[in-house]
VEXZAPA-148624 format. One record per residue (C-alpha): x, y, z; chain; residue number from 0. Coordinates in pm, 1 decimal. Layout:
<node><c1>X</c1><c2>Y</c2><c3>Z</c3><mol>A</mol><seq>NUM</seq></node>
...
***
This chain:
<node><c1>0.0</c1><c2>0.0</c2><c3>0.0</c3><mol>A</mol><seq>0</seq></node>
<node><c1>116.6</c1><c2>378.8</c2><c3>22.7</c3><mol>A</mol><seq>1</seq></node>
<node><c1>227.4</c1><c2>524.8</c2><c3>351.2</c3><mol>A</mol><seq>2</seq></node>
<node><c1>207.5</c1><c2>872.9</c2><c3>484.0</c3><mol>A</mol><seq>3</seq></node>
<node><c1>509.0</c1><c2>1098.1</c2><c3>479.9</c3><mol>A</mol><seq>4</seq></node>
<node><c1>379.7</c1><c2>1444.7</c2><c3>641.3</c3><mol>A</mol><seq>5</seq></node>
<node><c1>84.4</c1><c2>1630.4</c2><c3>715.5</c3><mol>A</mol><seq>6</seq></node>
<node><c1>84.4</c1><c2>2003.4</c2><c3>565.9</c3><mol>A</mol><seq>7</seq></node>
<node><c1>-246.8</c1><c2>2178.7</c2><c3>798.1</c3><mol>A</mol><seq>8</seq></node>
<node><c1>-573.4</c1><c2>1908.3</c2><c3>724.4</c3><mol>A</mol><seq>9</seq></node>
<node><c1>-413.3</c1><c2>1777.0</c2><c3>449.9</c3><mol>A</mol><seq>10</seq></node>
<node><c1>-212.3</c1><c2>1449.7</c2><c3>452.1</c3><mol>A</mol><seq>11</seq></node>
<node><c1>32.1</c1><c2>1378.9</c2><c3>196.1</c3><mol>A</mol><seq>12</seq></node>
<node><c1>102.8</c1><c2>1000.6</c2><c3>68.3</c3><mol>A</mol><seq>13</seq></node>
<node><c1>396.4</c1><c2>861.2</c2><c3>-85.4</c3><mol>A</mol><seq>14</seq></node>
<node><c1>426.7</c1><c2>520.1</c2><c3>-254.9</c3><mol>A</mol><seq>15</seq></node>
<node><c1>527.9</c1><c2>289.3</c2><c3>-39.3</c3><mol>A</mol><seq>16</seq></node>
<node><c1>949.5</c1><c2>198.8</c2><c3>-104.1</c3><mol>A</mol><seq>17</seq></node>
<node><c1>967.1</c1><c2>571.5</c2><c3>-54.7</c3><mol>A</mol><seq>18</seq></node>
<node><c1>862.5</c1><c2>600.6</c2><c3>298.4</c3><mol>A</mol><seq>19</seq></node>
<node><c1>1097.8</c1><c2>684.8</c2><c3>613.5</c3><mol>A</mol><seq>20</seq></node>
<node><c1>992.0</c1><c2>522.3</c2><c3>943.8</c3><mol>A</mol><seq>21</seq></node>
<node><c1>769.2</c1><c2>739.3</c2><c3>1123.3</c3><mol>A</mol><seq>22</seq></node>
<node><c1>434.9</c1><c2>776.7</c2><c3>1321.6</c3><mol>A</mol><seq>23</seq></node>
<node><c1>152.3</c1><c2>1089.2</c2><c3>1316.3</c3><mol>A</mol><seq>24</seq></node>
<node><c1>-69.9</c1><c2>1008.4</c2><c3>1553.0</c3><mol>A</mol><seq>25</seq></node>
<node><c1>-460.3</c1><c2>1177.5</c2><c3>1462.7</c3><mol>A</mol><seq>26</seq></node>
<node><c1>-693.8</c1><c2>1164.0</c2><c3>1754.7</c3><mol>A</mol><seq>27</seq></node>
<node><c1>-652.8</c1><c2>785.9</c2><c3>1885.3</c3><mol>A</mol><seq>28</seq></node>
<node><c1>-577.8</c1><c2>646.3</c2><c3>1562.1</c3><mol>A</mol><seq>29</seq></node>
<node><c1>-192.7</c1><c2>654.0</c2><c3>1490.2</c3><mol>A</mol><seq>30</seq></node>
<node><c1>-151.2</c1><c2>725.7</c2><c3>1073.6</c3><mol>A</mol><seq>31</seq></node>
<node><c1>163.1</c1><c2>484.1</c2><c3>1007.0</c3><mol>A</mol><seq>32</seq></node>
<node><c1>474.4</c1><c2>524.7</c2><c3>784.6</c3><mol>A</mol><seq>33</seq></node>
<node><c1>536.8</c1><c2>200.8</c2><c3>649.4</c3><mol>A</mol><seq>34</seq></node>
<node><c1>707.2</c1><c2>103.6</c2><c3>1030.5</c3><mol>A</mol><seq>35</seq></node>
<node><c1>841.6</c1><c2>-189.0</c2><c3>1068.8</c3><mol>A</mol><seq>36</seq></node>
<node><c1>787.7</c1><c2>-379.1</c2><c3>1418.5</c3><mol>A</mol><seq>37</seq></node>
<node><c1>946.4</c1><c2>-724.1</c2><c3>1555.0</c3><mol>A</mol><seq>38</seq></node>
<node><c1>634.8</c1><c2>-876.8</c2><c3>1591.0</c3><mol>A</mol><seq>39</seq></node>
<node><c1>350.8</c1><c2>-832.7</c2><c3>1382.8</c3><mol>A</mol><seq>40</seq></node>
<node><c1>53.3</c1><c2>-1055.1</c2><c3>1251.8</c3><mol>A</mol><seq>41</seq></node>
<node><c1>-76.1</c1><c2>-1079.6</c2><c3>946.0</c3><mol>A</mol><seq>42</seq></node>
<node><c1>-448.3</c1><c2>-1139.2</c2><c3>887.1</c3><mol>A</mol><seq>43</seq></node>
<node><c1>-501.6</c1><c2>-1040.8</c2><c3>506.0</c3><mol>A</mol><seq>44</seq></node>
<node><c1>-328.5</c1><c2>-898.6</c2><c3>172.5</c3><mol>A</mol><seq>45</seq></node>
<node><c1>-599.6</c1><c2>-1002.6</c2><c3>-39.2</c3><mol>A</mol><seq>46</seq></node>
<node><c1>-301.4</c1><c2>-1064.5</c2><c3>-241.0</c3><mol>A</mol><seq>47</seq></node>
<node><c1>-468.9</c1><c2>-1427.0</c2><c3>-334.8</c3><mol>A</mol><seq>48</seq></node>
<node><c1>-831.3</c1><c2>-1304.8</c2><c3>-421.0</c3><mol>A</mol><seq>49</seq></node>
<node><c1>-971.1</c1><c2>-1525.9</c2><c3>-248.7</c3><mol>A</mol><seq>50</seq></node>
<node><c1>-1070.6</c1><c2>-1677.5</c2><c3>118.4</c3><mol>A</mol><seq>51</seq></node>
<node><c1>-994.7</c1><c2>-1755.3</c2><c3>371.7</c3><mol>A</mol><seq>52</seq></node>
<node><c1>-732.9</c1><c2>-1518.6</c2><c3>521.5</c3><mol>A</mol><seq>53</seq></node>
<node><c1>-402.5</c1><c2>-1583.1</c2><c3>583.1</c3><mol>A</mol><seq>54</seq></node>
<node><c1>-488.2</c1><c2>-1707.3</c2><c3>895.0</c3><mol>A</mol><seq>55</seq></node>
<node><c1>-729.8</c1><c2>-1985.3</c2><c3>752.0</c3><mol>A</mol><seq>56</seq></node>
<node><c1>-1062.7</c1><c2>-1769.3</c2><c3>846.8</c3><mol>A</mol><seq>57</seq></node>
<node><c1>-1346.5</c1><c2>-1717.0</c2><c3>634.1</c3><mol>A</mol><seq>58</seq></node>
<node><c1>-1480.6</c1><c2>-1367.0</c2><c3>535.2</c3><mol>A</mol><seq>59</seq></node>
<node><c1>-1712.7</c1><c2>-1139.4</c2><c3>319.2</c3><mol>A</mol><seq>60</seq></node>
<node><c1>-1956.9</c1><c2>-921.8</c2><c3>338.1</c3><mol>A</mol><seq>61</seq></node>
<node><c1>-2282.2</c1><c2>-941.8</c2><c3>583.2</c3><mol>A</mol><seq>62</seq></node>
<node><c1>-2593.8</c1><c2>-710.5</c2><c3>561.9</c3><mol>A</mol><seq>63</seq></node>
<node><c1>-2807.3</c1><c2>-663.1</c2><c3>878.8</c3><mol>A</mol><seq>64</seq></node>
<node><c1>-3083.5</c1><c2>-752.5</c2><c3>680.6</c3><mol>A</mol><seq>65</seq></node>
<node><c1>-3036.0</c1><c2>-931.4</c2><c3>415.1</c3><mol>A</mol><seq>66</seq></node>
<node><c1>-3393.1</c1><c2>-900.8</c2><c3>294.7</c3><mol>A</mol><seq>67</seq></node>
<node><c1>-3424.5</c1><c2>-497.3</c2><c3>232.8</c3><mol>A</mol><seq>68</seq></node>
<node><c1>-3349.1</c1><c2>-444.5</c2><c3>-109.0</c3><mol>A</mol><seq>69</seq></node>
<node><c1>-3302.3</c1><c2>-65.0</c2><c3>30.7</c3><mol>A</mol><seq>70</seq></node>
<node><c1>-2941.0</c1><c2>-136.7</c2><c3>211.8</c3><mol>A</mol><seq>71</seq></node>
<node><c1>-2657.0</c1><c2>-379.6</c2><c3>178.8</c3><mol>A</mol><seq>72</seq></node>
<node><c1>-2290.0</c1><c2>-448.0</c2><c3>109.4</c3><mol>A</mol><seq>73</seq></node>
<node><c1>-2085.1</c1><c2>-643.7</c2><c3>-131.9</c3><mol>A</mol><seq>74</seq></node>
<node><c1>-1678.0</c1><c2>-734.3</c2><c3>-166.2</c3><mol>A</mol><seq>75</seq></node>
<node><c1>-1517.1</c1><c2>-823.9</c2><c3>-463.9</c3><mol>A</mol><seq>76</seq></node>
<node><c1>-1094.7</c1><c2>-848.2</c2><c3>-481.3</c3><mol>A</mol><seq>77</seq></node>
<node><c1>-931.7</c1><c2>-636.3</c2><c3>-723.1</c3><mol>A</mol><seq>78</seq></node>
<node><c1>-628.4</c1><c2>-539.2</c2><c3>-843.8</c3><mol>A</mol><seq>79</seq></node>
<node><c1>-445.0</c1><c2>-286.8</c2><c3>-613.8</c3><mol>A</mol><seq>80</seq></node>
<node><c1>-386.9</c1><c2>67.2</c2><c3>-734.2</c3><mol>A</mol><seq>81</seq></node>
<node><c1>-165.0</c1><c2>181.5</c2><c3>-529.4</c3><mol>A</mol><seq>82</seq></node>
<node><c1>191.1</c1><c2>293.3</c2><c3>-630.1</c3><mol>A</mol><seq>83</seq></node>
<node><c1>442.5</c1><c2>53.7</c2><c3>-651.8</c3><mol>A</mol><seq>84</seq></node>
<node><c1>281.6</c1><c2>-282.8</c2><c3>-536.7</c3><mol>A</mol><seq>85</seq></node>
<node><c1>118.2</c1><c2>-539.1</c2><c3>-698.8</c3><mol>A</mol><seq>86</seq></node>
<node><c1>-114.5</c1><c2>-781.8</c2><c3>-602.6</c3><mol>A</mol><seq>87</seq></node>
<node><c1>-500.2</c1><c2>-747.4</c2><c3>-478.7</c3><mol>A</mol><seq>88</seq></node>
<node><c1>-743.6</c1><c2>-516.5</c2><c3>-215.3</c3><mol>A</mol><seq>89</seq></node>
<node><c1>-1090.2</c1><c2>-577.2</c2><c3>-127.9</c3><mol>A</mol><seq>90</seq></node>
<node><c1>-1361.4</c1><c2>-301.7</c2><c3>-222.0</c3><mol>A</mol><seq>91</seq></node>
<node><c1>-1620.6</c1><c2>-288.0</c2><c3>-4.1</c3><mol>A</mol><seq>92</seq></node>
<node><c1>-1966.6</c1><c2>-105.8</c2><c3>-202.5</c3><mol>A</mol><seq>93</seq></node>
<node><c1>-2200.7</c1><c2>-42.8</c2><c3>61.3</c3><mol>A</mol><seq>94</seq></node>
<node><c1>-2572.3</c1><c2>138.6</c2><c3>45.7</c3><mol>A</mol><seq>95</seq></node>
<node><c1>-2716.5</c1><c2>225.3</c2><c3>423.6</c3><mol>A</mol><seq>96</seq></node>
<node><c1>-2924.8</c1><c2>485.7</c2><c3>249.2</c3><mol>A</mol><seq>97</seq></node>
<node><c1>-3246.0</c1><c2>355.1</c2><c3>381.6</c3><mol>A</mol><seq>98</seq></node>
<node><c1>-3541.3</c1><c2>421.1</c2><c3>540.2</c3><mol>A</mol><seq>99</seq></node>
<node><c1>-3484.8</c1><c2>143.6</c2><c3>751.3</c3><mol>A</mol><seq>100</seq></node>
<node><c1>-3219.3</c1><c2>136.7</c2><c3>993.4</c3><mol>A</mol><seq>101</seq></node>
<node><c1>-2939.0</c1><c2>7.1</c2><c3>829.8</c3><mol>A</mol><seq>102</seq></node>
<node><c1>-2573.3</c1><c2>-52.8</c2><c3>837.2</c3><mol>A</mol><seq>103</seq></node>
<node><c1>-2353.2</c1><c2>-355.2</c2><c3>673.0</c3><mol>A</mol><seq>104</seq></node>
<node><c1>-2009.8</c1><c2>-414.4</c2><c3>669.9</c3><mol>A</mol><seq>105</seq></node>
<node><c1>-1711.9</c1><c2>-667.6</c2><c3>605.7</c3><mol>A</mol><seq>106</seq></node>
<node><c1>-1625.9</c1><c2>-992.1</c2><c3>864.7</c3><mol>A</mol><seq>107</seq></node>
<node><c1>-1311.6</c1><c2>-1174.2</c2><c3>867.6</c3><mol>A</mol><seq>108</seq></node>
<node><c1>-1324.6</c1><c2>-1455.3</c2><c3>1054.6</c3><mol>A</mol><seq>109</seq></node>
<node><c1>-1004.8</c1><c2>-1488.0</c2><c3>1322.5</c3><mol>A</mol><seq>110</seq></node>
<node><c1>-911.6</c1><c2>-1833.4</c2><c3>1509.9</c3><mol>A</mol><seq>111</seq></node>
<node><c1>-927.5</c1><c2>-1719.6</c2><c3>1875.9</c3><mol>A</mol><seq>112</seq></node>
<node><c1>-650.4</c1><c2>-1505.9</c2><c3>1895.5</c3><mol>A</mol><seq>113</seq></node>
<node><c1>-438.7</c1><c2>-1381.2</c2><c3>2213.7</c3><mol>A</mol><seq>114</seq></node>
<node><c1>-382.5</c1><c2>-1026.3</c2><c3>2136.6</c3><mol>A</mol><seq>115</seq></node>
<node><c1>-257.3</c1><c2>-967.9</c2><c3>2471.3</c3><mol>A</mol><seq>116</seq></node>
<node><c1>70.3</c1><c2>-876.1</c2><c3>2359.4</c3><mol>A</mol><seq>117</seq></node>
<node><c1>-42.2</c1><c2>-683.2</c2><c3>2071.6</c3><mol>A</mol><seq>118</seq></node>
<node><c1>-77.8</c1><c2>-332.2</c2><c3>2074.4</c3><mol>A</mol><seq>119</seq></node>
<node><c1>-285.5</c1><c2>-224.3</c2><c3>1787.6</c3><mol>A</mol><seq>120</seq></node>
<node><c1>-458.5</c1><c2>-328.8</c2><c3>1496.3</c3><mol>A</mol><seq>121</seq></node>
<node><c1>-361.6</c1><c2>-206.8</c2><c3>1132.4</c3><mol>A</mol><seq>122</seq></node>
<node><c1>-511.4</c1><c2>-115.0</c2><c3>837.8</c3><mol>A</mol><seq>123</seq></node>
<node><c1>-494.5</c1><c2>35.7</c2><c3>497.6</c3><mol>A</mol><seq>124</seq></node>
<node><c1>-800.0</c1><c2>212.7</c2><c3>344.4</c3><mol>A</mol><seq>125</seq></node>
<node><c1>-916.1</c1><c2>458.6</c2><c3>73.4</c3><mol>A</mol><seq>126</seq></node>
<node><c1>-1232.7</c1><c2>606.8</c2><c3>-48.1</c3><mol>A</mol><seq>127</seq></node>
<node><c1>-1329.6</c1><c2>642.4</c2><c3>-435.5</c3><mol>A</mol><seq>128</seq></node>
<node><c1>-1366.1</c1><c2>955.5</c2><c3>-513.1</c3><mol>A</mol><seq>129</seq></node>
<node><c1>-1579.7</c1><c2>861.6</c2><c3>-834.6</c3><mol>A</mol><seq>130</seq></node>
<node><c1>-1845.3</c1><c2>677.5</c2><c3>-642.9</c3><mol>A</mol><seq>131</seq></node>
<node><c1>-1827.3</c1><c2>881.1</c2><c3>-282.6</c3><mol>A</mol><seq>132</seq></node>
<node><c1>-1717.7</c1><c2>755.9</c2><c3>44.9</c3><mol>A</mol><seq>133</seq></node>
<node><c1>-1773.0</c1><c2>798.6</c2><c3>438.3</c3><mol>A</mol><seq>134</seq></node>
<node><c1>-1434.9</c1><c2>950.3</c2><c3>587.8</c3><mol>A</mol><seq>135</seq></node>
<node><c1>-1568.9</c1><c2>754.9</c2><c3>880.3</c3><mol>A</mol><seq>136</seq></node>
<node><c1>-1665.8</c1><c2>396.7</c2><c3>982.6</c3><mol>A</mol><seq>137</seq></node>
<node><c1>-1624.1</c1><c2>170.4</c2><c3>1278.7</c3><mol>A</mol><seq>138</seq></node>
<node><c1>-1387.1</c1><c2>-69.9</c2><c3>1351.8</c3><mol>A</mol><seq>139</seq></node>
<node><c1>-1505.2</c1><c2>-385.5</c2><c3>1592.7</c3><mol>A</mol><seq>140</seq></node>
<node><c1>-1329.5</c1><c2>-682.2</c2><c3>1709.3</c3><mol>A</mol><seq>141</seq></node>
<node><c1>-1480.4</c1><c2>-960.3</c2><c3>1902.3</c3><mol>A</mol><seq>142</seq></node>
<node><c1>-1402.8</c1><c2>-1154.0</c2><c3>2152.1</c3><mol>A</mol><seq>143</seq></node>
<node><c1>-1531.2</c1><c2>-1525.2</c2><c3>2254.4</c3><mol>A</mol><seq>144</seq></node>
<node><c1>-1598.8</c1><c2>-1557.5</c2><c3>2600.5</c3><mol>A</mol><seq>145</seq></node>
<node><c1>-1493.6</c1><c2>-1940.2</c2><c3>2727.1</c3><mol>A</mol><seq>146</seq></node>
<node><c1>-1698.6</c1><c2>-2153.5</c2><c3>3048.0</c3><mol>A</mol><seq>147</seq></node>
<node><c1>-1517.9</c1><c2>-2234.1</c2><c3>3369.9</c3><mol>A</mol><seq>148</seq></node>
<node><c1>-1440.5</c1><c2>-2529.2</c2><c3>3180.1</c3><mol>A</mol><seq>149</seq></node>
<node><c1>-1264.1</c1><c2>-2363.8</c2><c3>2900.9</c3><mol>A</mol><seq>150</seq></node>
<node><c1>-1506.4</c1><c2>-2441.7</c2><c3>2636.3</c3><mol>A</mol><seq>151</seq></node>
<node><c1>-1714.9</c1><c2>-2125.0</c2><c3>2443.1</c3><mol>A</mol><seq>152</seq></node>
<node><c1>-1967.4</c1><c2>-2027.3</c2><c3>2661.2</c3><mol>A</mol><seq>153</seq></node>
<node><c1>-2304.6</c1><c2>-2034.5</c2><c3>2502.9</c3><mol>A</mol><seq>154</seq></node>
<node><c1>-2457.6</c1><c2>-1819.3</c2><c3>2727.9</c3><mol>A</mol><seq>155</seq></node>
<node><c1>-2616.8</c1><c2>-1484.4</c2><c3>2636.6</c3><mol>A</mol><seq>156</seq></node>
<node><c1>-2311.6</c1><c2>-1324.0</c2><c3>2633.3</c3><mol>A</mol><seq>157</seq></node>
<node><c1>-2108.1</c1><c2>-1516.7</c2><c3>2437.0</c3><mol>A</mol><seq>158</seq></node>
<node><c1>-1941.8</c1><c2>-1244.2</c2><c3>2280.7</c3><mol>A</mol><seq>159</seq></node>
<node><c1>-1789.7</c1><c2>-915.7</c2><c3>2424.1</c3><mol>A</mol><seq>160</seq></node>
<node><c1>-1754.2</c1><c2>-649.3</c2><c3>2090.6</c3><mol>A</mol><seq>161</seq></node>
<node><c1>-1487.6</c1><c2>-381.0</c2><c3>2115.5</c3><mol>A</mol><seq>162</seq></node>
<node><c1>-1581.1</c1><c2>-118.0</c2><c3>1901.5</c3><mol>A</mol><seq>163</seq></node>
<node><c1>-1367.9</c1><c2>222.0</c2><c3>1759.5</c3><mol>A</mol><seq>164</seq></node>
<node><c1>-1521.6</c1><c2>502.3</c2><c3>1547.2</c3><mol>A</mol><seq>165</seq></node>
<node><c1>-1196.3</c1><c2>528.0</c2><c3>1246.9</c3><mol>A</mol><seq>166</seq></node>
<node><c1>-1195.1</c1><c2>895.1</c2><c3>1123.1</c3><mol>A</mol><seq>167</seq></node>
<node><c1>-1008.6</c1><c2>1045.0</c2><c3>843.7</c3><mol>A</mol><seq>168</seq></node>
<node><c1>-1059.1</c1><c2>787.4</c2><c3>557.9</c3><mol>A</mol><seq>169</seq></node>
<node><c1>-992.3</c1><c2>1040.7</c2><c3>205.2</c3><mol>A</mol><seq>170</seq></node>
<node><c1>-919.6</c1><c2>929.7</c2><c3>-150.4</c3><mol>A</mol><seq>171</seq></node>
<node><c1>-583.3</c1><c2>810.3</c2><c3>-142.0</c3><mol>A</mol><seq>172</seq></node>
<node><c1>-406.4</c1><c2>498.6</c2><c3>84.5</c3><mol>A</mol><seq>173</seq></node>
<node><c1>-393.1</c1><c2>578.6</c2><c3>398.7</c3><mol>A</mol><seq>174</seq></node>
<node><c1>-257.5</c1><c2>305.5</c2><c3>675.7</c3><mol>A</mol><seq>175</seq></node>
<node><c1>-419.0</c1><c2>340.5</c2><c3>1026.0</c3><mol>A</mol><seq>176</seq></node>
<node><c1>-324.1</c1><c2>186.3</c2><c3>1358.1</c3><mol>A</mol><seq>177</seq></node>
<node><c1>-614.7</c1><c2>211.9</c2><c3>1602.0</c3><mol>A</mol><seq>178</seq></node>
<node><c1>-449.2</c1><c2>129.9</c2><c3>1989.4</c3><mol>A</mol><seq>179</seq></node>
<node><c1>-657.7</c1><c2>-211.7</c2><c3>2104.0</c3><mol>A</mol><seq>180</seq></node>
<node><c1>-675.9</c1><c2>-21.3</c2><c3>2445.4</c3><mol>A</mol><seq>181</seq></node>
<node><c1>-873.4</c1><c2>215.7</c2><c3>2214.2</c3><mol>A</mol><seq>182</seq></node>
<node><c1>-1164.6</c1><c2>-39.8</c2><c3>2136.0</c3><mol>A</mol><seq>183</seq></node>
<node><c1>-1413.6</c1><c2>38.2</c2><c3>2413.4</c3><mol>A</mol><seq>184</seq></node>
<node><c1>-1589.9</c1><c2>-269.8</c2><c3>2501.6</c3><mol>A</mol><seq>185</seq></node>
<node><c1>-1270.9</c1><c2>-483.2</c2><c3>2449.4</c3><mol>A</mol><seq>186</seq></node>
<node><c1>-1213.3</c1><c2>-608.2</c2><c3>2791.1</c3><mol>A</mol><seq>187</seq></node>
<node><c1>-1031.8</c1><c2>-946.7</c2><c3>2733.2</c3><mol>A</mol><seq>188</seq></node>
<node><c1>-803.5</c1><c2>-1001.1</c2><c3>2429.2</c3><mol>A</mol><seq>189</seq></node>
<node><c1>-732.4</c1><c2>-1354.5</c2><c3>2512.6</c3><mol>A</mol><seq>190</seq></node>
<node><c1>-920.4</c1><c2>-1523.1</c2><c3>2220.1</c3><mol>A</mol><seq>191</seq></node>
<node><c1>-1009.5</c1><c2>-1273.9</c2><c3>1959.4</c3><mol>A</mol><seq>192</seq></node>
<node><c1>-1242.2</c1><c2>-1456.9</c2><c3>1673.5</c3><mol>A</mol><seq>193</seq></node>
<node><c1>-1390.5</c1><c2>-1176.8</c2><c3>1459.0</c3><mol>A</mol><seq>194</seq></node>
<node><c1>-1297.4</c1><c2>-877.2</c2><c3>1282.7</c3><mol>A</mol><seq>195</seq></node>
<node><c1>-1592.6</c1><c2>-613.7</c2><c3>1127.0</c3><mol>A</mol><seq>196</seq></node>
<node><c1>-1570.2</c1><c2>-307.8</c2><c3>938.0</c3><mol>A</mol><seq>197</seq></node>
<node><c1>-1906.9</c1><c2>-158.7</c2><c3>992.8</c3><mol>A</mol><seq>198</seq></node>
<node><c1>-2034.4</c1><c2>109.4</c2><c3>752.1</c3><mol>A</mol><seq>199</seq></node>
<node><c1>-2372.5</c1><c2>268.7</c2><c3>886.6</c3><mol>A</mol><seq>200</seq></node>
<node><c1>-2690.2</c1><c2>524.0</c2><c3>856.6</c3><mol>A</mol><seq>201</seq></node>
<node><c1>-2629.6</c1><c2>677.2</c2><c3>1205.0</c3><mol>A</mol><seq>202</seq></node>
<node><c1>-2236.5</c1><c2>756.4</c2><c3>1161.6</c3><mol>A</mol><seq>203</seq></node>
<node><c1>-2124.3</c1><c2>738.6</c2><c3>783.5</c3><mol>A</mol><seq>204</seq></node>
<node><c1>-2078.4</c1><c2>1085.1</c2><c3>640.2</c3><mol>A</mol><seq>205</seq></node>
<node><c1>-2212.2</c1><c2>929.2</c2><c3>255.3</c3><mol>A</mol><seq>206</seq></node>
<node><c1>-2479.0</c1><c2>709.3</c2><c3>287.4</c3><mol>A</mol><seq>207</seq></node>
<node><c1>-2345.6</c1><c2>492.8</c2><c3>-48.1</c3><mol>A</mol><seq>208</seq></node>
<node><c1>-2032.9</c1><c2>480.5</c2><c3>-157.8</c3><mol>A</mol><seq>209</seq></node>
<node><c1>-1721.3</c1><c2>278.9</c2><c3>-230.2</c3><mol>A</mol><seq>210</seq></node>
<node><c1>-1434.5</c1><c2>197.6</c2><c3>26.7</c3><mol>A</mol><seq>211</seq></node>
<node><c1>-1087.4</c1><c2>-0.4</c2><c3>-86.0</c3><mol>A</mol><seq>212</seq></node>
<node><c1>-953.1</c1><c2>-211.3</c2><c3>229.7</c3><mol>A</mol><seq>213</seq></node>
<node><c1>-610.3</c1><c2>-358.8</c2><c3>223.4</c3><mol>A</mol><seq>214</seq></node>
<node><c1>-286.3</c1><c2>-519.9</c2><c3>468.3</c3><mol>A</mol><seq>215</seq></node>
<node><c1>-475.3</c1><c2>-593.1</c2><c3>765.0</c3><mol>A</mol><seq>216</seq></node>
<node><c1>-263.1</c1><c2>-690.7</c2><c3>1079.7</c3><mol>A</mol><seq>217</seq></node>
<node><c1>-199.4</c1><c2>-702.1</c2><c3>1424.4</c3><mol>A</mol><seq>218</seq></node>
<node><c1>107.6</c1><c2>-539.9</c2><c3>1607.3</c3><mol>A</mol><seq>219</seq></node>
***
């Protein structure tokens, strides 16, 4: 993907990645990287293949909150990556919560019960298309599976415990985020982490349809 080199007043200015310097610029509670380089990090997905799972054998795709209201939904599809100097695939993401239902769809990537106590942040490269209009905002959720006395998955009402982040300052061009896990309120075990979600909705998108490009997703 392309990595940020400086920020001249609002505006952010990219460079290819290959012609990046290490660096961090930190924007709210999301840190904007500069192609850093750190001793441990997980990869969950390139798209470089096209196809699932992920590269950590998890399934994924889109999901629409109701899958029967022709007014909303989502859809992925790999393509080939535009961004400067790289090859391989991203996913786009084309999502519609304009609705007069509530409404709000996403992407899931399934994740195979992860300890992320070590981990410090999730990462992740997105754009908007300018062509087709994009939210510079959408949230960011990763679940957790919460396990019986006996160390099986509970399958109790709450089964799952959802950290959740609001991700601001998507634009047109690559841009790679970090988002602190201490940052994803609701999060309060990382000792088996089985879902990621990009969640695009009615209540918090800034463009109600639109076109999102989602790329080099990891944990570090």
């Amino acid at each position: 993907m392309s990595c940020l080199s400086e920020r001249e007043g609002s505006v952010t200015l990219v460079k290819p990645r290959g012609v990046c310097k290490r660096g961090l610029l930190s924007v709210g509670l999301v840190v904007v990287l500069a192609s850093v380089a750190w001793a441990e990090r997980l990869v969950v997905d390139n798209f470089d293949d096209g196809a699932v799972p992920n590269l950590l054998g998890g399934d994924y795709g889109a999901w629409n909150r109701y899958p029967d209201d022709d007014t909303q939904g989502c859809q992925t599809a790999a393509v080939p990556s535009d961004a400067a100097g790289t090859t391989g695939s991203a996913l786009r993401l084309t999502y519609d919560v304009d609705s007069p239902n509530a409404a709000y769809c996403g992407f899931w990537s399934k994740l195979p019960g992860l300890d992320l106590r070590s981990s410090q942040r999730l990462v992740l490269s997105l754009r908007g298309d300018a062509a087709a209009g994009f939210t510079t905002q959408l949230k960011v959720e990763l679940k957790h599976e919460a396990l019986s006395p006996e160390g099986e998955p509970d399958a109790g009402a709450m089964r799952y415990a959802t950290g959740q982040h609001l991700l601001k300052g998507v634009t047109g061009v690559w841009q790679s985020f970090a988002i602190p896990l201490d940052a994803m309120a609701g999060l309060s075990d990382r000792s088996r982490v089985v879902e990621l979600v990009i969640l695009v909705d009615d209540m918090t998108s800034t463009k109600k349809t639109g076109t999102l490009y989602l790329d080099d997703i990891a944990f570090e």
